[in-house]
PyMOL Python script that loads the backbone (N, CA, C, O; Angstrom):
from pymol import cmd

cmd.read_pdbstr("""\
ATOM      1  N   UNK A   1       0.846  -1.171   0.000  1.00  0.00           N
ATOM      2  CA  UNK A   1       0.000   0.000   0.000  1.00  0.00           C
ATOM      3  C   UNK A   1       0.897   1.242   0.000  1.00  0.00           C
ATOM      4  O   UNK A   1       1.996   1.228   0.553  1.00  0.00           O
ATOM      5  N   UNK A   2       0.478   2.159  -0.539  1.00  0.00           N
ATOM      6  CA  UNK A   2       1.305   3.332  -0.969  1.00  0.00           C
ATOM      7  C   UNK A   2       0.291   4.425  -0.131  1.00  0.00           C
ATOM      8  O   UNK A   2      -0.587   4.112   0.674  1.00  0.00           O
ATOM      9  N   UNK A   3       0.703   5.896  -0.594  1.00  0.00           N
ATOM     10  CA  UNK A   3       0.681   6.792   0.550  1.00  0.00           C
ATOM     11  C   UNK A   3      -0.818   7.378  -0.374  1.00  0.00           C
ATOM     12  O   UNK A   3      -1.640   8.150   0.120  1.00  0.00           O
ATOM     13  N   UNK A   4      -0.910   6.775  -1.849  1.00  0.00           N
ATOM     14  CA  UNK A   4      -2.348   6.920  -2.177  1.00  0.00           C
ATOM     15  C   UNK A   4      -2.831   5.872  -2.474  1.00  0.00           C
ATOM     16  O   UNK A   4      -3.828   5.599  -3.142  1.00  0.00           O
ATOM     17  N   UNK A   5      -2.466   5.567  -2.216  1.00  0.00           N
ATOM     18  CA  UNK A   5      -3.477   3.691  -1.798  1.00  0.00           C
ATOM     19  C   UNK A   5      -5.073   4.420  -1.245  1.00  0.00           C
ATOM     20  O   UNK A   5      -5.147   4.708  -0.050  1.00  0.00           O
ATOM     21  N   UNK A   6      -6.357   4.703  -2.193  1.00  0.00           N
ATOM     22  CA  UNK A   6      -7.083   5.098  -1.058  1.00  0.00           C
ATOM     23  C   UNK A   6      -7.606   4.053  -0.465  1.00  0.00           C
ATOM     24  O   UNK A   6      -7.779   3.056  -1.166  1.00  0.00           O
ATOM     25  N   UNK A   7      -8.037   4.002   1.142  1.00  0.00           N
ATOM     26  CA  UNK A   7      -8.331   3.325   1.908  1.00  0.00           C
ATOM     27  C   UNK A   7      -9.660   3.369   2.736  1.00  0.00           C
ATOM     28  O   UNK A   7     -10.433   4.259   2.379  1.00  0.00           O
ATOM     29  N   UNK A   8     -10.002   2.711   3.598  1.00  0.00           N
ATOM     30  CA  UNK A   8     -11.392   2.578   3.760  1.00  0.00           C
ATOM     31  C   UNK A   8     -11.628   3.298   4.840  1.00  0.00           C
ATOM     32  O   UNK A   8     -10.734   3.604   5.629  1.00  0.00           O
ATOM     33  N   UNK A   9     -13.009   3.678   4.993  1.00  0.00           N
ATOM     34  CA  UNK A   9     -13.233   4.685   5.248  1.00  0.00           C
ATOM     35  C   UNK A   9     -13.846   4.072   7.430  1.00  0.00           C
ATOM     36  O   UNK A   9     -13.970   4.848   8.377  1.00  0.00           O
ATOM     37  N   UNK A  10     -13.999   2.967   7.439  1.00  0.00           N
ATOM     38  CA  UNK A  10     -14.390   2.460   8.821  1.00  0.00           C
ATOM     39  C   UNK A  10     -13.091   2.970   9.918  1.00  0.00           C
ATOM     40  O   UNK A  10     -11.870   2.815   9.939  1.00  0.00           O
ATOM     41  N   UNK A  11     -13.902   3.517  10.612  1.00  0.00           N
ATOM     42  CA  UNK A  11     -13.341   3.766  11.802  1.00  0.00           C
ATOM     43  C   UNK A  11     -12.215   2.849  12.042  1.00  0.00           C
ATOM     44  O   UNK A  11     -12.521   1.657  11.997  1.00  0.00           O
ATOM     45  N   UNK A  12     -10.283   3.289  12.424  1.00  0.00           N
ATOM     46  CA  UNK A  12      -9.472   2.792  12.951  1.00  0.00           C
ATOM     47  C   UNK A  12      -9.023   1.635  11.436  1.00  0.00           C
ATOM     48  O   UNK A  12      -7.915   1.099  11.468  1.00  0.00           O
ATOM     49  N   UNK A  13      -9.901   1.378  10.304  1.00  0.00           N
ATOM     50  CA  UNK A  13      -9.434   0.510   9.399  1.00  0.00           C
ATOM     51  C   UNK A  13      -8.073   1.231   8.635  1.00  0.00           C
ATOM     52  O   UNK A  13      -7.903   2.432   8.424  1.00  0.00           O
ATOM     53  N   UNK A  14      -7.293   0.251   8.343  1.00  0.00           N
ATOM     54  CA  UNK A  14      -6.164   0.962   7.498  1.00  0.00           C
ATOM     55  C   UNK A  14      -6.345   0.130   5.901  1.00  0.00           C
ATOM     56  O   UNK A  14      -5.730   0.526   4.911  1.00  0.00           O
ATOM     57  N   UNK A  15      -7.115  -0.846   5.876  1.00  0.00           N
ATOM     58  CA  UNK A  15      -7.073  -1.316   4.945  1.00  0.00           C
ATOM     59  C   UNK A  15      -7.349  -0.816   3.095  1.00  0.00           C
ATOM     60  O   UNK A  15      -7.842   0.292   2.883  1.00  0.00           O
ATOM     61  N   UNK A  16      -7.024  -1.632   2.038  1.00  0.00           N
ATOM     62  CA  UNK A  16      -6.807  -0.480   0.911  1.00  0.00           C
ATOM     63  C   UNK A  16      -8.250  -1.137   0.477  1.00  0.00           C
ATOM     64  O   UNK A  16      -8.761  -2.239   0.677  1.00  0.00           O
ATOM     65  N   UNK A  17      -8.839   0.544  -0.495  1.00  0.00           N
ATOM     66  CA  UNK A  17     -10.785   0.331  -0.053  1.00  0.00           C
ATOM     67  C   UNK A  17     -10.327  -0.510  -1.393  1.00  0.00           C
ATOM     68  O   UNK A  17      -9.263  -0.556  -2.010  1.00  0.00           O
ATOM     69  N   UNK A  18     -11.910  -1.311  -1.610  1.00  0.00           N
ATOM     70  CA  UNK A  18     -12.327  -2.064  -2.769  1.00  0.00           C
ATOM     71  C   UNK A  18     -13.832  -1.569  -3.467  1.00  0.00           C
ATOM     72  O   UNK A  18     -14.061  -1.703  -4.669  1.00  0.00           O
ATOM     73  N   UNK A  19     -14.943  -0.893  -2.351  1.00  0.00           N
ATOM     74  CA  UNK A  19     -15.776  -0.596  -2.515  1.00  0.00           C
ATOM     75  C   UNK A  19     -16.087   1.418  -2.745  1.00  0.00           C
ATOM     76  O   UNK A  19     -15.267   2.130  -2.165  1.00  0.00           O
ATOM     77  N   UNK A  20     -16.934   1.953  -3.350  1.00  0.00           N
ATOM     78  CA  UNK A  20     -17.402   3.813  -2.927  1.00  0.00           C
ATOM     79  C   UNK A  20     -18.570   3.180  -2.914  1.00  0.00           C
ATOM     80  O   UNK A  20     -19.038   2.479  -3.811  1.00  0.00           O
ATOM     81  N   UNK A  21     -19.112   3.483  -1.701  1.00  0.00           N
ATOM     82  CA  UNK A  21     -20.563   3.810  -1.253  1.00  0.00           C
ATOM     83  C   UNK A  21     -21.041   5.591  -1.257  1.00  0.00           C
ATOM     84  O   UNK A  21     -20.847   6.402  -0.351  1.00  0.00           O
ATOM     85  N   UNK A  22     -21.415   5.720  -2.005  1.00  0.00           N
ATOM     86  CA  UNK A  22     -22.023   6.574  -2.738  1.00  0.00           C
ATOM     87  C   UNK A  22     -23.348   7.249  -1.842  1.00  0.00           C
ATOM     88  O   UNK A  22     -24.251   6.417  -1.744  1.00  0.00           O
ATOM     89  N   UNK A  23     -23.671   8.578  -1.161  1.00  0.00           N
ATOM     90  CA  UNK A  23     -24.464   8.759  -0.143  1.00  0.00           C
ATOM     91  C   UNK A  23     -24.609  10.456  -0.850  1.00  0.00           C
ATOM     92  O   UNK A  23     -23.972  11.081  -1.698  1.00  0.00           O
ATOM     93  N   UNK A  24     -25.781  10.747   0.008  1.00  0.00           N
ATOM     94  CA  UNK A  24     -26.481  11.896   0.477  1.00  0.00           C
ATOM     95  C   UNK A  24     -27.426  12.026   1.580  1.00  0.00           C
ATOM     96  O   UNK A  24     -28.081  11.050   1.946  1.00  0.00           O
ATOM     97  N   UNK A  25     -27.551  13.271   2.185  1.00  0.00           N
ATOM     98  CA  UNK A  25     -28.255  13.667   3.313  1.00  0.00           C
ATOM     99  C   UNK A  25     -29.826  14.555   3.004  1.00  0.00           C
ATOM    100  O   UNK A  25     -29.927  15.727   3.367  1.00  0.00           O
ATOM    101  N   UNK A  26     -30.728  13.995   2.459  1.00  0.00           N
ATOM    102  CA  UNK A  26     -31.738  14.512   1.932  1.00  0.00           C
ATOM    103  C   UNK A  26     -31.859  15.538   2.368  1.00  0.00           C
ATOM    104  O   UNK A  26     -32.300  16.348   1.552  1.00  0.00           O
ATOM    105  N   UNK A  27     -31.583  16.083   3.745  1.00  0.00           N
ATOM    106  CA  UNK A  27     -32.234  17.309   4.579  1.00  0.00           C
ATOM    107  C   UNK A  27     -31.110  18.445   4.194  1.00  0.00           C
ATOM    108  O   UNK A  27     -31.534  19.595   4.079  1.00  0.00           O
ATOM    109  N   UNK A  28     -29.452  18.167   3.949  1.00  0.00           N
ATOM    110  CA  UNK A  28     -28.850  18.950   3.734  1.00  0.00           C
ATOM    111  C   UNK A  28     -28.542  18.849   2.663  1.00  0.00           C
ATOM    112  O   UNK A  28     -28.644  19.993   2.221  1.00  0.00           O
ATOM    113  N   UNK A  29     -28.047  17.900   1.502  1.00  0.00           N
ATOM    114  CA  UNK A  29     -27.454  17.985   0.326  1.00  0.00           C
ATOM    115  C   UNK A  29     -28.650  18.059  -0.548  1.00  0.00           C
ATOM    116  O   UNK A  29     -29.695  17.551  -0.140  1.00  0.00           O
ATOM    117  N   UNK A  30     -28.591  18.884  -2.201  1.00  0.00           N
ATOM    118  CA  UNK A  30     -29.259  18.555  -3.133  1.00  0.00           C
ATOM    119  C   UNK A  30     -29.630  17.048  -4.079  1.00  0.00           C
ATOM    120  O   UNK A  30     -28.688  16.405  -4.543  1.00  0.00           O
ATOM    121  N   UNK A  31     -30.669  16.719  -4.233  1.00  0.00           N
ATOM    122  CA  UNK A  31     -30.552  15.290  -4.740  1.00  0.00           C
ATOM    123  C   UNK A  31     -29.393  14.705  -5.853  1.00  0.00           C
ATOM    124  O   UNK A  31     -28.791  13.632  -5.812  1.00  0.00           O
ATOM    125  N   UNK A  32     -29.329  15.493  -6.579  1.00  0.00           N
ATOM    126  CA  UNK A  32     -28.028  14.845  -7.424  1.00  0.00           C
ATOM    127  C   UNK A  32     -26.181  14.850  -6.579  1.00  0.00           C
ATOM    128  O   UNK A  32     -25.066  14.497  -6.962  1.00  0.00           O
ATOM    129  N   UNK A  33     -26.670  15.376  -5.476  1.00  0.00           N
ATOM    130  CA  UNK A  33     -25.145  15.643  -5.102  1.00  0.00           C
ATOM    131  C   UNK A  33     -24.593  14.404  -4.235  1.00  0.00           C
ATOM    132  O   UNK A  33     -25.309  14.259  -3.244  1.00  0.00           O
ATOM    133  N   UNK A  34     -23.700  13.601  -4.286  1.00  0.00           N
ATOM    134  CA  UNK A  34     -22.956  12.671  -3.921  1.00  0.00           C
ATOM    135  C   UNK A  34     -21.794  12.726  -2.907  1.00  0.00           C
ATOM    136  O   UNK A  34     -20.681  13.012  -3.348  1.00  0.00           O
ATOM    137  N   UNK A  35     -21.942  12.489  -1.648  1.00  0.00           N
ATOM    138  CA  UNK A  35     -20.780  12.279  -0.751  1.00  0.00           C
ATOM    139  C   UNK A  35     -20.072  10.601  -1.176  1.00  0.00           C
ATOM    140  O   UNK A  35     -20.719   9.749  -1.786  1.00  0.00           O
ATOM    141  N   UNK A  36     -18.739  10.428  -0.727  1.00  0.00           N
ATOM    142  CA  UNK A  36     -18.226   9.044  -1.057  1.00  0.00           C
ATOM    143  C   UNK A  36     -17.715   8.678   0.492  1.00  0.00           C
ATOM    144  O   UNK A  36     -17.200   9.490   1.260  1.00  0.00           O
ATOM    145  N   UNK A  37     -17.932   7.497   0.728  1.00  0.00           N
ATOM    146  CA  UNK A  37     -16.553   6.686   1.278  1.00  0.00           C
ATOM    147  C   UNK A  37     -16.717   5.518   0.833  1.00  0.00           C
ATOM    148  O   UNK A  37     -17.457   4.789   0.173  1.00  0.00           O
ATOM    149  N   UNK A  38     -15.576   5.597   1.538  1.00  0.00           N
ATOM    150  CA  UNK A  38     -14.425   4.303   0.670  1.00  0.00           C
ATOM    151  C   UNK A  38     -14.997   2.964   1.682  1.00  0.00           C
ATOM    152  O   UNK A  38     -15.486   3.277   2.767  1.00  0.00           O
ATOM    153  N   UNK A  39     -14.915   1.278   1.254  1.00  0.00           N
ATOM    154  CA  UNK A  39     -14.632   0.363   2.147  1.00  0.00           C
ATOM    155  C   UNK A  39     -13.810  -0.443   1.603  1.00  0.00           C
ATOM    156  O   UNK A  39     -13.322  -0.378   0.475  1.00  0.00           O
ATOM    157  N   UNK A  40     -13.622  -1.368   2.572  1.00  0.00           N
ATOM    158  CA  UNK A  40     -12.656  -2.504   2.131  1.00  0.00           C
ATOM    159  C   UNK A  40     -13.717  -3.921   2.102  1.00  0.00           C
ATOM    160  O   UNK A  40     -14.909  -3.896   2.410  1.00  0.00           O
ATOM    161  N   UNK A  41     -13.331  -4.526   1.878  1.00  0.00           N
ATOM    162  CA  UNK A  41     -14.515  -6.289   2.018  1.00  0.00           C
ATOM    163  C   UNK A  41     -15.114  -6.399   2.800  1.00  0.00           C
ATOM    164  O   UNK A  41     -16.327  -6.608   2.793  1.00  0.00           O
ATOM    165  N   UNK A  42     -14.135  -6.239   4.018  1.00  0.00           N
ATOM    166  CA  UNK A  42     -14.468  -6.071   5.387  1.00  0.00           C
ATOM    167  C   UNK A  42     -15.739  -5.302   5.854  1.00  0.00           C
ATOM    168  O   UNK A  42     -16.821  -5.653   6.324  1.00  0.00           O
ATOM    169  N   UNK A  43     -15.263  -4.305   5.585  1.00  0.00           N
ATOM    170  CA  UNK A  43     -16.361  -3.201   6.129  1.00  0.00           C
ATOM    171  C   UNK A  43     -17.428  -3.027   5.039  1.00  0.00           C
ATOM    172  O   UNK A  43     -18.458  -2.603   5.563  1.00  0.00           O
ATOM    173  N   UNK A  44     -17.539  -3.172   3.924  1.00  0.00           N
ATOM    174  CA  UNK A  44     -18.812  -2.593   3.111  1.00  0.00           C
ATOM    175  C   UNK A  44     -19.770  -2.873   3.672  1.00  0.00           C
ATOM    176  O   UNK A  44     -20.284  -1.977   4.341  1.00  0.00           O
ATOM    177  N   UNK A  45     -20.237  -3.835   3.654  1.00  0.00           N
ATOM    178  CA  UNK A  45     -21.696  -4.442   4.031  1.00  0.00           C
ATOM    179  C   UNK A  45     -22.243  -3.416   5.803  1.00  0.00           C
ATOM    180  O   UNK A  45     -23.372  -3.116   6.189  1.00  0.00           O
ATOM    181  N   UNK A  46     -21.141  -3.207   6.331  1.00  0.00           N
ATOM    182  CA  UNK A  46     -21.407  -2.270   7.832  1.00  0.00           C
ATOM    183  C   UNK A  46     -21.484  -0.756   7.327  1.00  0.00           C
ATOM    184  O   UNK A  46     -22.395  -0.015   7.695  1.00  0.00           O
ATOM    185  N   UNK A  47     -20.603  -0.400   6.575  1.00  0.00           N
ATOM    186  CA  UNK A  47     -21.030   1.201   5.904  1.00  0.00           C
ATOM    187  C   UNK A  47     -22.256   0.896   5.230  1.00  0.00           C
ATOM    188  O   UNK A  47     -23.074   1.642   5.767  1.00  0.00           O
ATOM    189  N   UNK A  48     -22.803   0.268   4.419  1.00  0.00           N
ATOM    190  CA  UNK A  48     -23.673   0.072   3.602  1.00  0.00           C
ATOM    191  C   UNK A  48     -24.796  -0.031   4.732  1.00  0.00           C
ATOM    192  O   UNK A  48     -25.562   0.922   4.875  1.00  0.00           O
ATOM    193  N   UNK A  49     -24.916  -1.198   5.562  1.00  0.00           N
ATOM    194  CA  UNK A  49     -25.820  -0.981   6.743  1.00  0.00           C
ATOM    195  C   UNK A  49     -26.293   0.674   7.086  1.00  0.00           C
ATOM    196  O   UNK A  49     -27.339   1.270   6.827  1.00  0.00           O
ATOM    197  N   UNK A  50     -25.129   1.084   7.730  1.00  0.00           N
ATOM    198  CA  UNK A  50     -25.445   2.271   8.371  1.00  0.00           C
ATOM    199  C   UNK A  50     -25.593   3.220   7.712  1.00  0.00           C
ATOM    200  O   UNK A  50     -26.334   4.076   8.195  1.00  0.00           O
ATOM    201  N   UNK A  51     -25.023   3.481   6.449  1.00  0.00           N
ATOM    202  CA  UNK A  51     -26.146   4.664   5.694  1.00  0.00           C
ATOM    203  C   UNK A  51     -27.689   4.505   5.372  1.00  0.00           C
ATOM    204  O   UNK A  51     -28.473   5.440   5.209  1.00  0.00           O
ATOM    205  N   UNK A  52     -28.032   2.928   5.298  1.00  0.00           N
ATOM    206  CA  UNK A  52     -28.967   2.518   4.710  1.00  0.00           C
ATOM    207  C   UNK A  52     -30.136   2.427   5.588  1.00  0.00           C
ATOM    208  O   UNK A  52     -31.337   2.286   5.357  1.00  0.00           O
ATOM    209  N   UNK A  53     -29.568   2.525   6.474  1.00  0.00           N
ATOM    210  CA  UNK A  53     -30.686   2.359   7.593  1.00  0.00           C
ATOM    211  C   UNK A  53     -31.123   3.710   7.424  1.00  0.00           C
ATOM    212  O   UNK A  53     -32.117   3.798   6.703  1.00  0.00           O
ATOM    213  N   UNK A  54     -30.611   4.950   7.939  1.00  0.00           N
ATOM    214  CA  UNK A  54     -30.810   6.329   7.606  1.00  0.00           C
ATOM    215  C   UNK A  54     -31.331   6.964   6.010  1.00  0.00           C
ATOM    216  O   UNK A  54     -31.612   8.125   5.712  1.00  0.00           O
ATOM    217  N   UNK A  55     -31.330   5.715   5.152  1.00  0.00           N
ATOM    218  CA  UNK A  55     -32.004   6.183   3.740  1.00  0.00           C
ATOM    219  C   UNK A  55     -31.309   7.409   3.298  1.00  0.00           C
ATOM    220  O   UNK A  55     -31.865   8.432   2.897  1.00  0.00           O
ATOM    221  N   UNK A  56     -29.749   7.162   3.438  1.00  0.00           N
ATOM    222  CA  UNK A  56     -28.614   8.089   2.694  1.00  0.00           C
ATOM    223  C   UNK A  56     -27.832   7.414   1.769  1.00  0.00           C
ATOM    224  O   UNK A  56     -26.947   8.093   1.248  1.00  0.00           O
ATOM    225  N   UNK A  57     -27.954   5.931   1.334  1.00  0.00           N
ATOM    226  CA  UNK A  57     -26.803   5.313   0.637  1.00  0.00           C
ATOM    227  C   UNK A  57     -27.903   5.432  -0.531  1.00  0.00           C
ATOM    228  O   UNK A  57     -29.130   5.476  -0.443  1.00  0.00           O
ATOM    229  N   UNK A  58     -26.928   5.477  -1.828  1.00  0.00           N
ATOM    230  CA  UNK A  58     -27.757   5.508  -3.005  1.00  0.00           C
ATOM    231  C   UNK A  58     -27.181   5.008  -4.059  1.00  0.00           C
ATOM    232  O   UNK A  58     -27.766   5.108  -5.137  1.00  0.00           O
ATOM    233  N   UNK A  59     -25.682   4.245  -3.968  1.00  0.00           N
ATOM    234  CA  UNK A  59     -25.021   2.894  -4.669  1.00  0.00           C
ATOM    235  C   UNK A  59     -24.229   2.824  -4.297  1.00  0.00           C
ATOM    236  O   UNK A  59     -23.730   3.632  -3.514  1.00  0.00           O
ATOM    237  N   UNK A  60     -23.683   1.666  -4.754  1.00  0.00           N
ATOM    238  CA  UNK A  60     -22.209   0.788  -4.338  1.00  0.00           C
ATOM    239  C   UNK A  60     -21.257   0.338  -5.434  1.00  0.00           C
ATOM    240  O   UNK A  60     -21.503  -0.665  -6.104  1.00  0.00           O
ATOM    241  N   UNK A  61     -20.258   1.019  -5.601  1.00  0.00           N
ATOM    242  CA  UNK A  61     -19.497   0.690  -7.060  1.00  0.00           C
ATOM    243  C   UNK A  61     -18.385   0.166  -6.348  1.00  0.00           C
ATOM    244  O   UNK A  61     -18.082   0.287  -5.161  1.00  0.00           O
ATOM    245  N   UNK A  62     -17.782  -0.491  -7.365  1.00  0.00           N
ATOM    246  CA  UNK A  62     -16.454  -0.643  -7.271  1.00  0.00           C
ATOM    247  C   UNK A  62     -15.670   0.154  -7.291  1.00  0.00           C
ATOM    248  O   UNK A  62     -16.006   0.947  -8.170  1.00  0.00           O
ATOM    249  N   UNK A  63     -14.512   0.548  -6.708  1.00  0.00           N
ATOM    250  CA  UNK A  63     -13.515   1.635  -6.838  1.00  0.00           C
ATOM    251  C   UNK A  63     -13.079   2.073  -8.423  1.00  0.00           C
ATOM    252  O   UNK A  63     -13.129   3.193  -8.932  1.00  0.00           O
ATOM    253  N   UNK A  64     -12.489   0.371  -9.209  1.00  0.00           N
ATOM    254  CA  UNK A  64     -12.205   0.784  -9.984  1.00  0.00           C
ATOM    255  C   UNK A  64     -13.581   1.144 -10.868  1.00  0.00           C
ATOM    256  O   UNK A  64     -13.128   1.535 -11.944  1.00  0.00           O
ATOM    257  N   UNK A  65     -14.676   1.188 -10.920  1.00  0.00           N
ATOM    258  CA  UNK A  65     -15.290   1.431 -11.826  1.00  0.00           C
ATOM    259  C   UNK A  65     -15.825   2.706 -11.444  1.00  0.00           C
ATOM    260  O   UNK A  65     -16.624   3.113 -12.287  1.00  0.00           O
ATOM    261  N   UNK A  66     -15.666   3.476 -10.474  1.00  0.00           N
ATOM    262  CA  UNK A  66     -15.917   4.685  -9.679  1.00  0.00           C
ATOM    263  C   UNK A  66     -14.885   5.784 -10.180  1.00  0.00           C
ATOM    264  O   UNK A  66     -15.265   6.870 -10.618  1.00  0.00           O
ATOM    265  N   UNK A  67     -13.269   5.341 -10.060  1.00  0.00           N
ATOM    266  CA  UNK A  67     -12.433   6.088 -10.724  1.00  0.00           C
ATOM    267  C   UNK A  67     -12.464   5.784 -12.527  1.00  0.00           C
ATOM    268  O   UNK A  67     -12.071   6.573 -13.386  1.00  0.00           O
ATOM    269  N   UNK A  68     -12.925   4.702 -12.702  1.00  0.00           N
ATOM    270  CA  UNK A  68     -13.157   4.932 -14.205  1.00  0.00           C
ATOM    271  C   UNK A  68     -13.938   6.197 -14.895  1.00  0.00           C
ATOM    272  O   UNK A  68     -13.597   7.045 -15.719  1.00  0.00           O
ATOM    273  N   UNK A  69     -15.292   5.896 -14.087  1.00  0.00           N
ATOM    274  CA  UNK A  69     -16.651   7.030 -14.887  1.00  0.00           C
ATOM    275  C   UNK A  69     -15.886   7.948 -14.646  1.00  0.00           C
ATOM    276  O   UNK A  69     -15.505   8.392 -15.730  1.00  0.00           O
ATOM    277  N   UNK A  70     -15.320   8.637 -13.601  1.00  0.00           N
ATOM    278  CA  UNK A  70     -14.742   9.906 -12.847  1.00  0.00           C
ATOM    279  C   UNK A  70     -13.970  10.389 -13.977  1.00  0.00           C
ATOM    280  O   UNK A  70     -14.271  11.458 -14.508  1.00  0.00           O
ATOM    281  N   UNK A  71     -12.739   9.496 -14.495  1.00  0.00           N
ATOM    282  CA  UNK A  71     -12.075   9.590 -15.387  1.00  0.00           C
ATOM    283  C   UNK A  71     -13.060   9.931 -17.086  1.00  0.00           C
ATOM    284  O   UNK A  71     -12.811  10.680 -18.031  1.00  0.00           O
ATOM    285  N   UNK A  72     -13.635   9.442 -16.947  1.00  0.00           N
ATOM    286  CA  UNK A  72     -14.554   9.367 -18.491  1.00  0.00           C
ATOM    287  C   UNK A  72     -14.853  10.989 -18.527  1.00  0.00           C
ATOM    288  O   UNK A  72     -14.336  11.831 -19.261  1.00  0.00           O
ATOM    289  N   UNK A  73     -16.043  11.192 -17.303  1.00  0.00           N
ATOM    290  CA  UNK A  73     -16.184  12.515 -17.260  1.00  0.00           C
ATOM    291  C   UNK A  73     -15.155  13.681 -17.233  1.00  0.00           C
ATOM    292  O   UNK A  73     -15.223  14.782 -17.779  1.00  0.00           O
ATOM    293  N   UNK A  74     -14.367  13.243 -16.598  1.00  0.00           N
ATOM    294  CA  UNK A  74     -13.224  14.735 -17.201  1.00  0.00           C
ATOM    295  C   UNK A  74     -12.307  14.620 -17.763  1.00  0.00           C
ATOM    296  O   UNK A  74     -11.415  15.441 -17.549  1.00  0.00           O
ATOM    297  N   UNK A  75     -12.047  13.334 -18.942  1.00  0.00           N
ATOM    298  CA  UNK A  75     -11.222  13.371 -19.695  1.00  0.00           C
ATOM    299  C   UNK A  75     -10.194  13.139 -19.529  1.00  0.00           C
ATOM    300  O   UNK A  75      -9.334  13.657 -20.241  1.00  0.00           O
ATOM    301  N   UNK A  76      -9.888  12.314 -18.576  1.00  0.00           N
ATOM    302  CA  UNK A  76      -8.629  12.059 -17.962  1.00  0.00           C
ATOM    303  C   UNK A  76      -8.631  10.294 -17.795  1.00  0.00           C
ATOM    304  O   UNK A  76      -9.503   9.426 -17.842  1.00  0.00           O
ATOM    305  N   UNK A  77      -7.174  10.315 -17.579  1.00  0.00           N
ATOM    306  CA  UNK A  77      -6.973   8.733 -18.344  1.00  0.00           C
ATOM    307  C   UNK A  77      -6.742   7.806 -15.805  1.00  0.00           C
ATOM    308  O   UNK A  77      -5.768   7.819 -15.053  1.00  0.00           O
ATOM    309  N   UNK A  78      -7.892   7.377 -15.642  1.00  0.00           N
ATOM    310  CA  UNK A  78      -7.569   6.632 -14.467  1.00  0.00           C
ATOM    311  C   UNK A  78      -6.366   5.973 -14.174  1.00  0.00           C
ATOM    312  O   UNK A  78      -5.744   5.394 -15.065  1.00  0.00           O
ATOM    313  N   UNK A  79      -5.838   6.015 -12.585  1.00  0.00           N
ATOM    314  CA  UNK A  79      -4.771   5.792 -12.466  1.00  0.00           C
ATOM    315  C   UNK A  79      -4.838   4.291 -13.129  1.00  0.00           C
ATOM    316  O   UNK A  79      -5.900   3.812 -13.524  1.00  0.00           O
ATOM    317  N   UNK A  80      -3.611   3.624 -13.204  1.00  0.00           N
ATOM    318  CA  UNK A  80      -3.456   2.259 -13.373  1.00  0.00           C
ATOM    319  C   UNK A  80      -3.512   2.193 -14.952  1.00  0.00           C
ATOM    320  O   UNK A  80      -2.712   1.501 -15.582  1.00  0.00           O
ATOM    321  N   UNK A  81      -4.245   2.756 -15.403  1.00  0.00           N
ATOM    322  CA  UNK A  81      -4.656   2.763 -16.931  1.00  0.00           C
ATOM    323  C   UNK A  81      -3.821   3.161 -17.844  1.00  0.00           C
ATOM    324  O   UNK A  81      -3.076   4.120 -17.641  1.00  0.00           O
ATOM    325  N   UNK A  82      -3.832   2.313 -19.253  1.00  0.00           N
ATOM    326  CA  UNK A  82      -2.728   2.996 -20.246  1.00  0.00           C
ATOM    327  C   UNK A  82      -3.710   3.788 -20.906  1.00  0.00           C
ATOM    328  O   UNK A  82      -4.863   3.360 -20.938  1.00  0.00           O
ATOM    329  N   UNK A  83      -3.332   5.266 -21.625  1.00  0.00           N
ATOM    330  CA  UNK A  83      -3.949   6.368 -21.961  1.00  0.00           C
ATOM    331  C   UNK A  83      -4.163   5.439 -23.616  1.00  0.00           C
ATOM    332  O   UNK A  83      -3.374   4.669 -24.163  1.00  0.00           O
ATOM    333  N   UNK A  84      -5.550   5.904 -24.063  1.00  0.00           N
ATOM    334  CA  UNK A  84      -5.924   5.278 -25.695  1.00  0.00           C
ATOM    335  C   UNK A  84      -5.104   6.156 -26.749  1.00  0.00           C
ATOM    336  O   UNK A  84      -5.194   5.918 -27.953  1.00  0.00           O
TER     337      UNK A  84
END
""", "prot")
cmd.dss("prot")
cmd.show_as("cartoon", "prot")
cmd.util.cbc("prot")
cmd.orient("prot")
């Protein structure tokens, strides 16, 4: 793991994430607007719990397919990736 290794987002975890759980706060954020954290194997299913219970989680991607779209949208080539 490297110093951008991003990592998961559970309390005290150091582990490198695998999952973005994808959230908003109906009362404060606008509906299209997206908060992230990160999990690891470990923890998804407990972040996923606890936003979900509160009716703030609103998907679950994979990292890499999270930094992919990210990449699509601004034209920029995702880490790991060879540029086309």
């Amino acid at each position: 793991m490297t110093d951008e290794t991003p990592i998961c987002s559970a309390k005290g975890c150091r582990a490198a994430a695998v999952w973005v759980l994808a959230w908003n706060n109906p009362k404060v954020h606008t509906p299209e607007r997206r908060k992230t954290w990160l999990a690891c194997e470990e923890h998804r299913e407990h972040l996923s719990q606890f936003l979900g219970v509160r009716g703030f989680l609103k998907d679950v991607v994979l990292l890499s397919q999270w930094t992919a779209a990210e990449a699509a949208r601004d034209g920029t080539t995702p880490p790991g990736a060879s540029p086309a």
